[in-house]
Structures are given as structure tokens and as C-alpha cells.
N, C-alpha and C positions, 0 to 999 in steps of 0.2 A: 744192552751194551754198557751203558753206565753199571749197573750193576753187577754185570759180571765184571766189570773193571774191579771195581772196592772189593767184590768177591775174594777174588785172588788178589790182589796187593795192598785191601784194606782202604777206609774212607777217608784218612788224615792222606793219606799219603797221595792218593789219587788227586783227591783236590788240590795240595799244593802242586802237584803232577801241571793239573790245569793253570796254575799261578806261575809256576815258576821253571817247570820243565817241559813247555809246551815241545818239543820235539818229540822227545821221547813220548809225552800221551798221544799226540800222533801216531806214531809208531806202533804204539802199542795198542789203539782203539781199532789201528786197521789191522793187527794181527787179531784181535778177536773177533772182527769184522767177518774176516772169510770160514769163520765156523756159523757163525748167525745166517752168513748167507746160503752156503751150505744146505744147512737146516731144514730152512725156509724154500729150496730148489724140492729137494727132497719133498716136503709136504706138499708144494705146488705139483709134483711130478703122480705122486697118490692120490689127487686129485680131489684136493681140501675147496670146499667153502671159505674159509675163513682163517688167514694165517693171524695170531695171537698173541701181540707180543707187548714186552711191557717192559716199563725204565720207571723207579719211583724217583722222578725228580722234583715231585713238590711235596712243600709240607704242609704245615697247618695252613698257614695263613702268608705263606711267599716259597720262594723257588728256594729248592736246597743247592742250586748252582745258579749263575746269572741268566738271563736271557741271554745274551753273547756269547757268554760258555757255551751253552746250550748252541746258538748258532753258528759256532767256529768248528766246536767237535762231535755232535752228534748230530745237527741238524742233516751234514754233506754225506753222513755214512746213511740214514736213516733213508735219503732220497734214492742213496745209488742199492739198498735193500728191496724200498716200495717200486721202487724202476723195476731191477731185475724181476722180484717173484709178478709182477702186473705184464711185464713183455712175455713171459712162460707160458699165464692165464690172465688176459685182460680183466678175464669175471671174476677173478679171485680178490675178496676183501679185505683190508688190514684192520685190525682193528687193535688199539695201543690202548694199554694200562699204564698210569700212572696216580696212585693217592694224591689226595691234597689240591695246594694251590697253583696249576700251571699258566693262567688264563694269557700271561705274555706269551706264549709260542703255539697256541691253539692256531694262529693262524698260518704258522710255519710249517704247524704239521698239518691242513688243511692243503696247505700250497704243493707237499711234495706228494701227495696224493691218499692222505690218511681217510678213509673211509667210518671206521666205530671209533668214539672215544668213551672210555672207561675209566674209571666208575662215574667222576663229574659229582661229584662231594659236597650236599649242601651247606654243611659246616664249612668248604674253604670255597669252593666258588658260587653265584647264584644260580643255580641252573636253567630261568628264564633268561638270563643274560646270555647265556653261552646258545640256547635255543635260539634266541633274538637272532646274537651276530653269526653263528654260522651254521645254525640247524637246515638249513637253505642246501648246505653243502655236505654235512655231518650227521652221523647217525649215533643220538646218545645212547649212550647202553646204563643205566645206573638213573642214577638223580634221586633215589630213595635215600630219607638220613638212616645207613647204615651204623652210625656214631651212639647215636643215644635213640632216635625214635623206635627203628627195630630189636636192639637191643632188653632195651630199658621201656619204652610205651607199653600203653595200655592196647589191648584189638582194637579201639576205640581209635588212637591215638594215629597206630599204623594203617586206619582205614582211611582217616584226613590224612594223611599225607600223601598215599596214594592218589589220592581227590585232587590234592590241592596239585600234584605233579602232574596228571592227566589234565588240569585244566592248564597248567602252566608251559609243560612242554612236551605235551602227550602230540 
């Protein structure tokens, strides 16, 4: 949703959208809103496992929009999505992509019934921590350093971290 926003009308413009033209990205989040949902009916209707869907709202090391952005305009669309496609098939799983650092809305998106989070980035979040507070609730999918360990490691390197992620949050 965010990103096909900046898609089409670009990322300077979107964000002040959110600063300064909050009507209009209203407007506008729920006009792309009902192709996302769409979509998502569709796939449920084909009769998916697992709908897949993804917003890069973090970066390295913090959110590329606020936590309150995030809960003003995408959190209420993102609920009334996981609602719809979960009322069609109860058993059907969401699971969200997002790079980087989100760990402020991990529990928003737990709450509106977010099932896999993706990837879960050792370089921006810990991914014992994220295990910790809501693996309880949450199915990580990632927590490999895809950054530099699998890139750039040695087999050596990429088998300790393997290790150290199955002891940590396997």
C-alpha cells in the first residue's frame, strides 16, 4: 500500500501527502486500497495458503515513516484487508514484508491479525528480541544476516549463524 503509493506519485510527495495533505492520502490510500483487496479476495477465492504481502517501511536502523503515520494510514487499511481475506478463509495466513528497522509496529501488526513477519533483519532488529516479545504470536520467516553474512561469509561463517539463529529463535 505504501509503496504503491510512492509507486505512482513518487516518495517526496507521498510523505508530505502524510505531513501536510492528510485528506487527500486518505483518499488516496483507500483508492488503492480496493485493488489490494481485490487481489487478496481473488487469491483467497484460489484457495492460497498464504496471502504475501509487503510495505518497505523500515530502514536501516529506524522507520522510513513515523509510528503514528504508520497508525493513522496504514495500520486501519492493513486491519480492514487481514479482516476481509481471514472472514473468506479463517485458515489463510498473512504474512508481511517489510526490510529493516519496524520493531515499533510489530505489535500493531500482531494485533490486526498478522500471522509471518518477513524477513526480521539482524542488522536492524535483534531477532531474539522480536522472538522474545511476540514469537508466542508470530511466525518469523528470515533472521539470517542476509546483509553481509550470506553474501560476503565464509560456509564456515553462514553455518554459525545458522546455529546461533536456531539456538536463538529457531
Amino acid at each position: 500500500l505504501f509503496e504503491l503509493a510512492w509507486y505512482l506519485r513518487g516518495m517526496e510527495r507521498v510523505l508530505m501527502d502524510l505531513a501536510e495533505n492528510k485528506d487527500f492520502a486518505h483518499a488516496y490510500f483507500d483508492k488503492l486500497l480496493g485493488w489490494i483487496e481485490t487481489a487478496g479476495r481473488k487469491l483467497v477465492s484460489l484457495g492460497v495458503d498464504v496471502i504475501f504481502i509487503g510495505d518497505d517501511v523500515g530502514a536501516q536502523n529506524r522507520m522510513l515513516i513515523s509510528p503514528a503515520a504508520f497508525r493513522e494510514f496504514l495500520k486501519p487499511r492493513y486491519a480492514r484487508l487481514f479482516e476481509e481475506w481471514k472472514r473468506l478463509n479463517p485458515n489463510v495466513k498473512i504474512a508481511f514484508h517489510s526490510d529493516g528497522y519496524l520493531y515499533p509496529i510489530i505489535a500493531d501488526l500482531v494485533e490486526i491479525g498478522l500471522d509471518i513477519l518477513n524477513p526480521v533483519q539482524p542488522k536492524s532488529m535483534d531477532p531474539a528480541r522480536v522472538k522474545r516479545d511476540f514469537g508466542h504470536r508470530l511466525t518469523l520467516w528470515g533472521t539470517v544476516d542476509i546483509q553481509e553474512v550470506l553474501p560476503f561469509g565464509t560456509p564456515e561463517d553462514v553455518a554459525e549463524e545458522v546455529k546461533l539463529r536456531l539456538r536463538t529463535v529457531g
